[in-house]
N, C-alpha and C positions, 0 to 999 in steps of 0.2 A: 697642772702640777705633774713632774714627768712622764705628759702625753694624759693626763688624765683629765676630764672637766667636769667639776663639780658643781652642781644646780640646789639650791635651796630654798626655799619658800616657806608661810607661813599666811594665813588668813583667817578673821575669827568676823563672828555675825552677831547683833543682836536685835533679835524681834520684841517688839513691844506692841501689839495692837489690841484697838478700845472699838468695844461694836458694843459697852454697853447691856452685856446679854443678848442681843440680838441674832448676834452669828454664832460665837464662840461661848465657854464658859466664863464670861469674866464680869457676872451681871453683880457677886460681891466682889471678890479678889482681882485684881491686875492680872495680866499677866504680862510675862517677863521670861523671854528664852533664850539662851545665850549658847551658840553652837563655835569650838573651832576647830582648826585643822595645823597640821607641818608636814612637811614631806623634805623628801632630799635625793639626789639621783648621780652617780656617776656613768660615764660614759667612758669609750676608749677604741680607738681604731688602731685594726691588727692590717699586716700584707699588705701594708704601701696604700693605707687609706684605702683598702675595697670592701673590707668589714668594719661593722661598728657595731660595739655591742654595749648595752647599758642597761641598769640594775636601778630602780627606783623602790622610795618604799613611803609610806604614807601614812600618818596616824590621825585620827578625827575625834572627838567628843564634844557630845553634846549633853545639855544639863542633866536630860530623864533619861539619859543613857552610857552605856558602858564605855570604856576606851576600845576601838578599834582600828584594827591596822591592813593595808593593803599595801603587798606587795607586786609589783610589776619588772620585767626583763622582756628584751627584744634584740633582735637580729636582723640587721641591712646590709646584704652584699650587693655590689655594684663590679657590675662582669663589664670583661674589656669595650662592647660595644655600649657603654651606659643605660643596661638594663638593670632594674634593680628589683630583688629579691628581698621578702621580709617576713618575719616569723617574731607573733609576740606573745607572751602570758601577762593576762591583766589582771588585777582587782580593784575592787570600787564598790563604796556604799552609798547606800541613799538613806539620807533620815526619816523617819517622817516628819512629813510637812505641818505646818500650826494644823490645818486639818484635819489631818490623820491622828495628831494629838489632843486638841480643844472642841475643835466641832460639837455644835448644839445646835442645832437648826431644823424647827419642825415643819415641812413643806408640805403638809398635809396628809397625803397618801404613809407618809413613814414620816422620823426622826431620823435626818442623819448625823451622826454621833462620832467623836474621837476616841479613842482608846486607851489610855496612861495607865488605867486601873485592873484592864478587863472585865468582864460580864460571866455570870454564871447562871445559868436554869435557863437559856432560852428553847422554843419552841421551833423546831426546824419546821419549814413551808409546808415539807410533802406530808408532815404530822397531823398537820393543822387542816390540811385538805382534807384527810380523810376523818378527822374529827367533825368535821362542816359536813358529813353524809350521816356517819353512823350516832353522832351526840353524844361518844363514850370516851371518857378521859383516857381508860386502855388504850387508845390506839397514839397519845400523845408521848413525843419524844423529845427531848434535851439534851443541848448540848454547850459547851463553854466555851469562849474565848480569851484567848493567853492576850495578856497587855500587849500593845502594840510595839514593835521593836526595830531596828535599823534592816533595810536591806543589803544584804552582799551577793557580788553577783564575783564570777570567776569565767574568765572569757579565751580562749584560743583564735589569735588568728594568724592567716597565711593570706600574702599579698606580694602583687608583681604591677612594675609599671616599668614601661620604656617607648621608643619607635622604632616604627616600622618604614617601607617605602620608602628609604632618601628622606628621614625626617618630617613625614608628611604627615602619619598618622602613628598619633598620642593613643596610647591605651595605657588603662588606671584599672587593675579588676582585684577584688579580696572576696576572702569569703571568713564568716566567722561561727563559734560554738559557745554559748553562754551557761552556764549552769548558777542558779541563782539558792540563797538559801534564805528564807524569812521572806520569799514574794509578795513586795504589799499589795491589797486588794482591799478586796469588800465582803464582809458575811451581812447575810440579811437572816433576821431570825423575829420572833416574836413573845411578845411579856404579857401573858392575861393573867387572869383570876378565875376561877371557877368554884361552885355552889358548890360545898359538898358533901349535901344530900342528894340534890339533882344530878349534879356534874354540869350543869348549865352553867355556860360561859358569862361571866358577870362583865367584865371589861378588858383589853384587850388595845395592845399598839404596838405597830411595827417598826422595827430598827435598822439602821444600817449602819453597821461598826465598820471603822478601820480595823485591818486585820491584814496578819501573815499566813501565808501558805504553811502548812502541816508538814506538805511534803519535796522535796526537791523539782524546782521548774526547771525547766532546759527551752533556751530558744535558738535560732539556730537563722542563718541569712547571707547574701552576697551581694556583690553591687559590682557595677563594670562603668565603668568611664571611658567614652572616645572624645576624640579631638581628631577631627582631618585637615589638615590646612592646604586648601585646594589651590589658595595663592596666597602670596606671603603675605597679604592685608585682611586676606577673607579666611573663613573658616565655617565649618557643622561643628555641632558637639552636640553631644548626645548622655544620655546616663539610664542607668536603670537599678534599681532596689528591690532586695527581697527578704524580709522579714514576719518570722513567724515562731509562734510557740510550739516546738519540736515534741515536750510532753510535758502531761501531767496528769496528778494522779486523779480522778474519775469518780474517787470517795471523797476528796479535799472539797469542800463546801465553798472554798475560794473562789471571787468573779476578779480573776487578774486582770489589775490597774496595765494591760501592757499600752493600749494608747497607739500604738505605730500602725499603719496601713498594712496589706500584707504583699500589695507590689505599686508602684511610682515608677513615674519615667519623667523624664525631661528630653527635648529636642530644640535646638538651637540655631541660629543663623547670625553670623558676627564678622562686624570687620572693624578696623580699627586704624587709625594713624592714616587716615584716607587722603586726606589735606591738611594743611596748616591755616589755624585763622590769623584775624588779623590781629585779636587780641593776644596771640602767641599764645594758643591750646591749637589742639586737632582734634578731626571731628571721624567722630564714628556714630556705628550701630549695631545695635542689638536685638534679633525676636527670639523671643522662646514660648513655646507650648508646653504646657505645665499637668499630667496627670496623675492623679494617685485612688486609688482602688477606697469604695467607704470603708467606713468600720464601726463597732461600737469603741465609742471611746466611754 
């Protein structure tokens, strides 16, 4: 509509799962969680189609949580040799997962547990350690957990891709900057009972709640992609990743859910359209060498 193109969307979910008590809370009540989402985006190209710029914006709820909204903008120039240039600001939540909300599942060593309610009076680890020397309730400390809640993460990035050499070699490279708020994780804490004429510990079990970070996360990462096409059938390609938690704070009792490696690479060898069969396909090939760094997940 006068150079403009409008995008709109909508998608809604509903979970329903029966473990019976086994997994989750649902050994009286059902459970039932209904999460959805809209969004909407214009776009619009300036200077003879070499910029494009667009404005997105995003709303999400879900039943045990609040209405949230993410908005997103970016920026693509594409310079007279068809390189192209891009600059974005994101947003994006994460719910928590049935997990992070229902979970009941005692696997021996702990209980690990969901969150909708929060927890109050637990017994942090390094408390409990030093109550397991000296046997004096004095040295026991507590502390609470705020009900579990959406994550929002707020993202920066900058990105370039074009060729080089006569067409020959494709390079793909960004780099970005996350700043997250409500980081889900994990606190682990403990619920005893103590005598209290002795102080001797009568009984005693460990937990591990879904939980949000206290304090602001920052991650922070880049990735480079090549392509060399050494003949116009054959090719290398290559990639590399680098992602990591940039900060956090040191007092946050948080074990951040981040899950990702903290470097990957890929290496490649491809050709393609080599011959024609007879069934009217062609034939190619592909190998690739696959690594990525462990982690705790």
């Amino acid at each position: 509509i006068n150079g403009y193109a409008f995008r709109i969307g909508a998608n809604g979910r509903m979970y329903k799962p029966f473990s019976d008590g086994t997994i989750f809370e649902d050994d009286i009540n059902r459970i039932t969680n209904v999460e959805g989402g809209a969004y909407t985006g214009v776009s619009k190209k300036y200077w003879e189609n070499k910029l494009v710029a667009s404005v997105t914006a995003r709303a999400d709820k879900n039943q045990n949580f609040n209405l949230l909204f993410s908005p997103a903008a970016s920026l693509v120039y594409k310079s007279e040799r068809n390189d192209y240039f891009r600059i974005s600001f994101s947003s994006a939540l994460r719910n928590p997962t049935l997990t992070d909300q229902y979970l009941n599942l005692n696997v021996g060593p702990a209980i690990l547990s969901g969150n909708l309610s929060g927890v109050d009076s637990l017994i942090t680890l390094e408390s409990f350690s030093d109550y397991r020397y000296s046997l004096s309730t004095d040295d026991i400390r507590y502390f609470n957990i705020n009900p579990i809640r959406p994550e929002q993460v707020r993202t920066f990035e900058l990105g370039y891709r074009g060729f080089f050499m006569d067409q020959k070699l494709y390079v793909d490279a960004g780099a970005y900057y996350s700043r997250y708020n409500h980081f889900i994780g994990y606190n682990i804490g403990i619920d005893a009972d103590f005598d209290a004429l002795t102080g001797l510990m009568n009984d005693f079990q460990v937990f591990r709640y879904s939980a949000n970070s206290t304090s602001i996360v920052t991650t922070q990462g880049l990735n480079l992609g090549v392509n060399y096409y050494y003949h116009k059938k054959h090719s290398f390609s290559g990639n590399y990743s680098y992602n990591a938690i940039a900060s956090q704070d040191e007092n946050d009792p948080i074990i951040p859910a981040f899950n990702t490696p903290k470097h990957k690479f890929n290496l490649g060898w491809n050709g393609s359209k080599l011959f024609e069969l007879e069934s009217g396909g062609t034939f190619g090939y592909s190998m690739n060498y696959k690594w990525i760094q462990g982690f705790l997940f």
